[in-house]
C-alpha positions in Angstrom: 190.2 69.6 107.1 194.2 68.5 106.8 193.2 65.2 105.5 190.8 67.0 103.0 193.6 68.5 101.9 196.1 66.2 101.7 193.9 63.9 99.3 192.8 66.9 96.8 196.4 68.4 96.8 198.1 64.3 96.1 195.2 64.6 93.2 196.4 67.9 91.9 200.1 66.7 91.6 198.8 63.6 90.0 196.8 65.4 87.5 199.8 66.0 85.1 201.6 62.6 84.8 199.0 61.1 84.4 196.8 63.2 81.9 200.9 63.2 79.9 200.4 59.1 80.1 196.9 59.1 78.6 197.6 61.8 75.8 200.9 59.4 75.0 198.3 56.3 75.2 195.7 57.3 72.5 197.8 60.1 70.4 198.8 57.0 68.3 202.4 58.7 68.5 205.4 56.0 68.8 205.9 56.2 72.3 208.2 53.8 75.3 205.1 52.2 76.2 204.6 50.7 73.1 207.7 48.4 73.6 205.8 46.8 76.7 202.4 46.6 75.3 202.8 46.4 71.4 203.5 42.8 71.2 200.4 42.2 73.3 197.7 44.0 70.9 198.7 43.3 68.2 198.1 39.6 69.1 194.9 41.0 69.9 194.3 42.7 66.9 195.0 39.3 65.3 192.5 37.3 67.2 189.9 40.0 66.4 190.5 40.0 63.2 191.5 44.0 63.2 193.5 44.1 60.1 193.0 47.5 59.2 192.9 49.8 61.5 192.2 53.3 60.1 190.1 56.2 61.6 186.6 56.0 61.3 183.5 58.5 60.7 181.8 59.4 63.8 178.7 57.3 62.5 181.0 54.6 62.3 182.7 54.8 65.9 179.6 55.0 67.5 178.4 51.9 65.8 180.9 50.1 66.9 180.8 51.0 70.2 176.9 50.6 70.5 177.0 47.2 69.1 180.5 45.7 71.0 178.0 46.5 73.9 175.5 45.1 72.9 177.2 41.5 72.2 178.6 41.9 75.9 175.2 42.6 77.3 173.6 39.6 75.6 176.8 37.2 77.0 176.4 38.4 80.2 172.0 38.3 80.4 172.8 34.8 79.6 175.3 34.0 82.1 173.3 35.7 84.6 170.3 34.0 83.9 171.8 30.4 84.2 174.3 31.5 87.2 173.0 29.1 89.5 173.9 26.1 87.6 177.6 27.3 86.4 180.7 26.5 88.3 182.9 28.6 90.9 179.9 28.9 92.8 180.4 27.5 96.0 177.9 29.3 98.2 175.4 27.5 95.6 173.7 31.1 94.5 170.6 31.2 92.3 170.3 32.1 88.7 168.8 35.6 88.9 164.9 36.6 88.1 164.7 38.3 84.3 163.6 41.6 85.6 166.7 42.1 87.9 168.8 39.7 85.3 168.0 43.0 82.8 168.6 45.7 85.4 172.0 44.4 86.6 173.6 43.9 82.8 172.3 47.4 81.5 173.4 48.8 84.6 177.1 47.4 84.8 177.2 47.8 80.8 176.2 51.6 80.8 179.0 52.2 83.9 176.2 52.4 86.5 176.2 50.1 88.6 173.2 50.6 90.3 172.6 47.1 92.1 168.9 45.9 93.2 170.5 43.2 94.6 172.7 42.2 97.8 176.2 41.4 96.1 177.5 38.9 98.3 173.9 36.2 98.6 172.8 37.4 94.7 175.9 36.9 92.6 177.8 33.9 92.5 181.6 33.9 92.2 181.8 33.4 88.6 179.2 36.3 88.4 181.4 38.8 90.5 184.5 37.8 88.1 183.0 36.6 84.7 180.0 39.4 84.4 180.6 42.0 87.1 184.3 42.5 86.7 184.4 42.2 82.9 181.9 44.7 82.5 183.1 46.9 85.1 186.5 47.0 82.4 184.7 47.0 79.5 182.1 49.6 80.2 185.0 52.5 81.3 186.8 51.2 78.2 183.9 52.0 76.4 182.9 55.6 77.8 186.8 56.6 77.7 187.2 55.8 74.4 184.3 57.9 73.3 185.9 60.8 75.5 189.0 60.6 73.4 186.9 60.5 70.1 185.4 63.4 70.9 188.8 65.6 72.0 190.2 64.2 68.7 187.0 65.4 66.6 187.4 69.0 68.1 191.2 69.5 68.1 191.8 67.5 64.8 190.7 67.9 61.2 190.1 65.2 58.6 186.5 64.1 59.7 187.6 60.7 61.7 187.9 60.4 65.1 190.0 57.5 65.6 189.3 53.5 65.7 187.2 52.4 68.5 188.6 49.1 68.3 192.0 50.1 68.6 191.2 52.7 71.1 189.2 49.8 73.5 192.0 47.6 73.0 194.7 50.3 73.7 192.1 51.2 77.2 192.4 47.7 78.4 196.2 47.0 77.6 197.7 50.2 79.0 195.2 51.7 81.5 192.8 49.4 83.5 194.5 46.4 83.2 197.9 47.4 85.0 196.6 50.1 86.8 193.8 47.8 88.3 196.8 44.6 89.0 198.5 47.5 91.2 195.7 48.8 93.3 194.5 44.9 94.2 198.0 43.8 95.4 198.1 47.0 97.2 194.6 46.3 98.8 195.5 42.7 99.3 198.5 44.7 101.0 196.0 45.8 103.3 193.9 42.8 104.1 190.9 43.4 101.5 190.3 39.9 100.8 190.6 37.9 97.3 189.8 34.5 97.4 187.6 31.8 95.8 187.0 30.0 99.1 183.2 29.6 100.3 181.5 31.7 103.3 183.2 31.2 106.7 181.5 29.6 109.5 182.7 30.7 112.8 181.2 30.0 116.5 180.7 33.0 117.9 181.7 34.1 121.6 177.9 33.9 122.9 177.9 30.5 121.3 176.0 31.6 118.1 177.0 30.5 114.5 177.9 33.6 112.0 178.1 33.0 108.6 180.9 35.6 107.1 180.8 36.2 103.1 184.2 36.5 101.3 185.6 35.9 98.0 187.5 38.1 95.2 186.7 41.3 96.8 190.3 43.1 96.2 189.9 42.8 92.1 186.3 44.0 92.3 187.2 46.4 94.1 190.3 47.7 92.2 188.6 48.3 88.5 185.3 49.1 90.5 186.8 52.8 91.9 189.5 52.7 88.6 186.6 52.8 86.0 184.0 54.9 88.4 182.0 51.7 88.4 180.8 51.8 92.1 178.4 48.9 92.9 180.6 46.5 95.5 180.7 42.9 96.4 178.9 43.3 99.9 175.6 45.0 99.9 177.2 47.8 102.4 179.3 48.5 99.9 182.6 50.8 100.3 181.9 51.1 104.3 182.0 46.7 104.6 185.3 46.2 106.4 186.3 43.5 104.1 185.9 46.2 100.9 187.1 49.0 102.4 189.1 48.2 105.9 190.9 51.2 107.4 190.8 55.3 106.6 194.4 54.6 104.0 192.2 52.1 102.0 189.5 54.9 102.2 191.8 57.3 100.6 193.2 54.7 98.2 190.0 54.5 96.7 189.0 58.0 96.2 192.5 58.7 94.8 191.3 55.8 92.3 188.0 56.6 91.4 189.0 60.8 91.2 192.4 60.8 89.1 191.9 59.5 85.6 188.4 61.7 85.2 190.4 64.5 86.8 193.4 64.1 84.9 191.3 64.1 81.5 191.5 67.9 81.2 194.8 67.7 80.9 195.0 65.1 78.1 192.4 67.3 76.5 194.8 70.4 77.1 197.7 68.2 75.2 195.6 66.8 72.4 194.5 70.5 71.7 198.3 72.1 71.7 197.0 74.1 74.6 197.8 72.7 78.1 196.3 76.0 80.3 193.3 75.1 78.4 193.3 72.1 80.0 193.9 74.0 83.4 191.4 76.0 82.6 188.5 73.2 82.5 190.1 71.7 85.4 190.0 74.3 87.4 185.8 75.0 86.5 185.4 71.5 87.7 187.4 71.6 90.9 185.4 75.2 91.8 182.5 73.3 91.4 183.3 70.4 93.3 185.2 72.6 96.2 181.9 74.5 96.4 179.6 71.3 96.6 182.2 69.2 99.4 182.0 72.5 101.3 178.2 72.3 101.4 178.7 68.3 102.8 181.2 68.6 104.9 179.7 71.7 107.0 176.5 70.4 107.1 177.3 66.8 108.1 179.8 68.6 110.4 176.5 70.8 111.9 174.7 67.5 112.8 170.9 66.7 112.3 168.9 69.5 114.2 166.1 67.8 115.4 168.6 65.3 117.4 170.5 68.4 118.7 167.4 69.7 120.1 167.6 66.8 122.1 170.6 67.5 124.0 172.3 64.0 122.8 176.0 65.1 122.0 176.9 65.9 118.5 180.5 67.0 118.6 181.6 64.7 116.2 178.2 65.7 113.8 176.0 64.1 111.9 177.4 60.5 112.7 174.2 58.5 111.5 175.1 55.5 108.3 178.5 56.5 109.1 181.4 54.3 110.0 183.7 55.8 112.8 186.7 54.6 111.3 185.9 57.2 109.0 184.2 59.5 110.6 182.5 62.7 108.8 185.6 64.3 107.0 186.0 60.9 104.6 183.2 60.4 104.5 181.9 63.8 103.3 185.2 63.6 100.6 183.7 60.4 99.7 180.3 61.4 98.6 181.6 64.4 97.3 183.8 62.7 95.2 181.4 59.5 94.3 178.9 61.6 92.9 181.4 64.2 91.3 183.1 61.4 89.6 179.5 59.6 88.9 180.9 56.3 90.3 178.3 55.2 93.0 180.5 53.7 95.4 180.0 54.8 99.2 181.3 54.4 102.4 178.3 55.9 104.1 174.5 54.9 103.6 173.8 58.5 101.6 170.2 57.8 102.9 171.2 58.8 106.6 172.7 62.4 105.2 171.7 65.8 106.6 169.2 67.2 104.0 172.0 69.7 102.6 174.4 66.6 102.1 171.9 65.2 99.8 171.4 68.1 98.3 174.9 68.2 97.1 175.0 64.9 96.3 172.3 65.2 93.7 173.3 68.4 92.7 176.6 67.1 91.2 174.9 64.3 89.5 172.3 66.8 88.3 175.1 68.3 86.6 177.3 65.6 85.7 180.3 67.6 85.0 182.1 67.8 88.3 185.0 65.5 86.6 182.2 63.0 85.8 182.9 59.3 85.1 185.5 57.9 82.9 185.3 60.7 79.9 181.8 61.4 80.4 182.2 64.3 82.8 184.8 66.4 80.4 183.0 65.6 76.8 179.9 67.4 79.2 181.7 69.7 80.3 183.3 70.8 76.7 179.7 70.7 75.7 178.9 73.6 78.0 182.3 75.2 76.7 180.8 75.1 73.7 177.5 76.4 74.7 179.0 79.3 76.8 180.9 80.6 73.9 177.7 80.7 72.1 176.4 82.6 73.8 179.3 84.9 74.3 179.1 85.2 70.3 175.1 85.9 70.2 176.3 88.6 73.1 178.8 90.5 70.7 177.2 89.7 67.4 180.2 87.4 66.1 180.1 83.7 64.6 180.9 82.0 68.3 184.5 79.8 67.9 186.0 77.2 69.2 189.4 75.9 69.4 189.3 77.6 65.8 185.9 76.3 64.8 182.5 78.1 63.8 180.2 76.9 66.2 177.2 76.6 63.7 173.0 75.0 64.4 174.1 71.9 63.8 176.4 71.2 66.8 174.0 73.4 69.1 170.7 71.2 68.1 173.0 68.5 69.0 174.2 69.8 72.1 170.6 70.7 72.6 169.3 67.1 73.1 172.3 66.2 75.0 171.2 69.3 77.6 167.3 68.1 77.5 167.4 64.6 77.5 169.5 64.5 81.3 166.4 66.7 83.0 163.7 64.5 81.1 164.5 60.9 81.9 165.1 61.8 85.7 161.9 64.2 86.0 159.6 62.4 84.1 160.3 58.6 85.3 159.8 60.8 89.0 157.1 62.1 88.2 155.4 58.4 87.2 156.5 56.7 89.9 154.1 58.8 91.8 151.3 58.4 90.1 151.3 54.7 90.7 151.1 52.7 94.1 154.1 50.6 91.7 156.4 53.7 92.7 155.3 54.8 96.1 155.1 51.3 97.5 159.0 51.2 97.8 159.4 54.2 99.5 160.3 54.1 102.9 159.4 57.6 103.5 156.4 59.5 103.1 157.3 63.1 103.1 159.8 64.9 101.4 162.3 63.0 101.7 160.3 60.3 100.2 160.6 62.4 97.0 164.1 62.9 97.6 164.3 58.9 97.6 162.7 58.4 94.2 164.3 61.4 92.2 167.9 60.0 93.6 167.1 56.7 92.2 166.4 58.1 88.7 168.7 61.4 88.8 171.9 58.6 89.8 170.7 56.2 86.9 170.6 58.7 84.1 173.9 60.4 85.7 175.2 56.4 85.6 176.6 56.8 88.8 174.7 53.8 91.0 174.5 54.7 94.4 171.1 55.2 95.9 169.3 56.3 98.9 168.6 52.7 100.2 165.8 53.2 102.2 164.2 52.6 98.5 162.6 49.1 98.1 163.7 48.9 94.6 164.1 45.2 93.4 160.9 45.2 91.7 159.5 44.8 87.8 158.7 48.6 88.3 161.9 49.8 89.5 164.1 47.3 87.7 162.4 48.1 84.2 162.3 51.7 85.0 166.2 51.9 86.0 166.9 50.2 82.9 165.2 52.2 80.6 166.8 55.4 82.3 170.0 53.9 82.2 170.0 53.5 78.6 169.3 56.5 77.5 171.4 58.4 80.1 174.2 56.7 78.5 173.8 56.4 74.5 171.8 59.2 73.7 174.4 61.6 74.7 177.7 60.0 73.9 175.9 59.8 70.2 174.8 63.1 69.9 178.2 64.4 71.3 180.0 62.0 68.7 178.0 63.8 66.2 179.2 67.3 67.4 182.8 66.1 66.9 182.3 64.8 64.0 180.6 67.8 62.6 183.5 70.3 63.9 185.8 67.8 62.7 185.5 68.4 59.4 185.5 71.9 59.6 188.5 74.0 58.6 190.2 76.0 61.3 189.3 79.6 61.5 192.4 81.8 61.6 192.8 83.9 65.0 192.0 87.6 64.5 191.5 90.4 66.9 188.4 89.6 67.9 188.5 85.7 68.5 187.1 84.5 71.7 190.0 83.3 74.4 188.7 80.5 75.9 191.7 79.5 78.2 191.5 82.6 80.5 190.4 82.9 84.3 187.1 85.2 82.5 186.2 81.8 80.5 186.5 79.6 83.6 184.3 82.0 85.2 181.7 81.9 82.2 182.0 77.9 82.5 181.0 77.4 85.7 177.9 80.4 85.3 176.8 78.4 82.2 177.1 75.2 84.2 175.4 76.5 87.0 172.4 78.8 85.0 171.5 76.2 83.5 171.7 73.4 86.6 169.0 76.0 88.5 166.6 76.5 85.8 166.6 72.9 85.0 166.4 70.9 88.7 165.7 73.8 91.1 162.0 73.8 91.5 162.3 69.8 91.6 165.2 70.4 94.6 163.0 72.9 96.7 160.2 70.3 96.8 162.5 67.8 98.3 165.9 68.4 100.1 165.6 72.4 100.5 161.9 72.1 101.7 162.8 68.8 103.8 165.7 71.4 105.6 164.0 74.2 106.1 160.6 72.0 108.1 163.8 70.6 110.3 
């Protein structure tokens, strides 16, 4: 419990400097940090051709974005597809199959990382660095910048929400790019490997020959937990002991994946002139998530049941897919915060946790606003704002507001799709996948945790968070295609309707405070927040949850 602790309250104190550094990053404000990194982008700008850089319509921005991921997509398809004869590939790795060459791109391009694939035998090198890496920078560039759009489009007037190019160059140049250099050193510090020499060979004691993968873990692994990528070099994952070696790397990396979503609020509470605000949405999302580790770490704590019935010890609980250098505190913080933070990393095989665990696990991506991924989790989370004080107006019979804007049909049939879309592309693709022997062939389990197992895989794509329950046999045409598709529109649909709500309240002129305006930066509007959040969670995912984790608990 004192190392719980410790990591959420070193989070807390972080929360301020640097949510102050973003706010000073993208408030195109003359600020100290543009003596450092000016010089750089605007040789950037120069190469790209960005002469003028003015703010553009939400139409516009979203373009931009859709099709500079697109052109990165397509590079890296190719690459993938021709890996096997390209250089700084020393273990001599295959070019990848089309249906997994697809999966792997959209998944590292929409910040999912969901990997069908063993990282260390079915990338190459260059892969890890040229395709893996790249996309691990460019896809949290991308989903940050749209967070920033929207907070602009809802605290500013004027209609534009900013330049996206400007605003991915100004991502790479003064947020993932140093903070990422620092974390590998650091991780280098502590014996994470980075390297571009081949597999070791090594004769083992007993005489046997082990073949021991390396290569540039520490960078992967810096940008992967920075930019809530998740995926990993090794096919273990966060709990290899060349990715994550010791419990301070452990806490290293949830620090890394959990402070720039959680320090968000803040930079919204600073864009919007109001920094308790800011507090305010924090503190809905740290309830949440307080509520939800609670849940894991007591019931991973309790152990499995059916083993205590057994009389095998379980003093040190449910210790199954767990590593003991870790033991069940991290690694309940871990999940927690993995699937809070939609990043898909683990250190534990989430497969292996106590039905409640996994029930917590899929709850937060369910919601997707428990901090969330890089922007994604706040623009959700001001969506419900916006839907809670909504209903708050219906309630009292007034036009709702917010942050001085009439919340009018257009933004709630936006909002609207945002809110339906998430439930239909993880309940439907579920749904399909058991009514063809193309779905249940990969499951490694036939009751209910079967289900669990295929409504993880889809509710973690369209969350874009990556991790799975791995007893899945996923790498095939089915599952690959499938993923994709979800993947897709778990990312775009969303982050364009969303751009569309802040361009619509954008333009809108500010409504003048009176007597009866809405407050939304109280402790009674937190406590609205998290209601809306969770009303609408239930009546979405509940029956779908009872069927699998509750009904796999209560048969234990």
């Amino acid at each position: 419990m004192l190392q719980i602790c410790i990591v959420i309250a070193v989070l807390i104190l972080l929360v301020k400097p640097v949510g102050s550094y973003i706010y000073h990053v993208f408030s195109n404000e003359a600020n100290r940090t543009d003596k450092i990194f000016g010089p750089v982008e605007k040789l950037l700008y120069k190469i790209i051709g960005l002469k003028n850089r003015s703010s553009m319509s939400w139409k516009k921005y979203a373009l931009s974005m859709i099709v500079t991921n697109i052109i990165l997509v397509a590079v890296s398809y190719v690459i993938l597809r021709l890996m096997g004869g390209l250089p700084v590939n020393p273990n001599q790795t295959g070019s990848m199959e089309p249906s997994l060459s697809f999966n792997t791109v959209i998944s590292f391009m929409t910040n999912t990382n969901l990997q069908h694939y063993s990282g260390e035998s079915g990338m190459s090198y260059f892969g890890q660095m040229i395709v893996i890496t790249m996309m691990m920078f460019t896809s949290a560039a991308s989903g940050l910048t749209v967070a920033i759009a929207f907070i602009r489009g809802i605290t500013r007037g004027g209609g534009g929400l900013g330049n996206f190019f400007e605003d991915f160059v100004k991502a790479h140049t003064r947020l993932y790019l140093p903070l990422a250099f620092i974390v590998t050193l650091v991780l280098v510090g502590l014996q994470v490997p980075q390297t571009l020499e081949p597999t070791v060979t090594v004769n083992t004691l007993s005489g046997a020959v082990q073949h021991i993968a390396i290569g540039p873990v520490a960078s992967l692994e810096s940008i992967k937990h920075l930019g809530t990528n998740g995926g990993g070099f090794f096919g273990a994952n966060s709990s290899h002991p060349f990715e994550n070696p010791r419990p301070l790397t452990n806490v290293i990396e949830i620090l890394s994946m959990w402070t720039i979503s959680a320090s968000l609020p803040y930079t919204f509470g600073r864009f919007a002139k109001n920094r308790k605000q800011g507090w305010i949405i924090f503190s809905a999302m740290m309830v949440l998530f307080a509520a939800f580790l609670c849940l894991t770490y007591f019931s991973e704590k309790s152990g499995n049941p059916l083993i205590n019935q057994l009389g095998i010890g379980s003093s040190q609980g449910s210790m199954e897919g767990k590593e003991v250098r870790f033991g069940v505190a991290q690694s309940a913080l871990f999940t927690t915060v993995t699937t809070a933070a939609t990043t898909g990393s683990v250190n534990n095989m989430h497969d292996t946790l106590t039905p409640l665990g996994g029930l917590a696990a899929l709850s937060e991506m369910m919601l997707n606003v428990v901090f969330g991924g890089k922007g994604v989790g706040l623009v959700n989370m001001l969506m419900y704002a916006i839907l809670g004080v909504f209903i708050c107006g219906l309630m009292v019979g007034r036009t709702p507001e917010f942050l001085g804007r009439k919340i009018e049909s257009r933004e709630m049939k936006l909002i609207a799709i945002t809110i339906l879309i998430h439930p239909l592309i993880i309940l439907a693709p579920t749904a399909i996948s058991f009514m063809t022997h193309l779905g249940t062939d990969a499951l490694s389990n036939p009751g209910y945790h079967g289900l669990s197992q295929s409504l993880y895989e889809y509710t973690s794509s369209a969350a874009n968070n990556g991790s799975g329950f791995e007893g899945l046999g996923d790498n095939t045409v089915f599952w690959n295609v499938s993923t994709g598709l979800v993947m897709l529109l778990g990312r775009y649909v969303s982050m364009i309707a969303l751009l569309g709500v802040a361009g619509s309240l954008s333009r809108k002129r500010t409504v003048p405070e009176t007597i009866g305006t809405f407050h939304t930066d109280t402790k009674l509007f937190a406590g609205i927040l998290v209601g809306t959040v969770l009303l609408i969670g239930a009546l979405t995912f509940l029956p779908v949850l009872v069927l699998g984790p509750i009904a796999e608990f209560l048969t234990m």
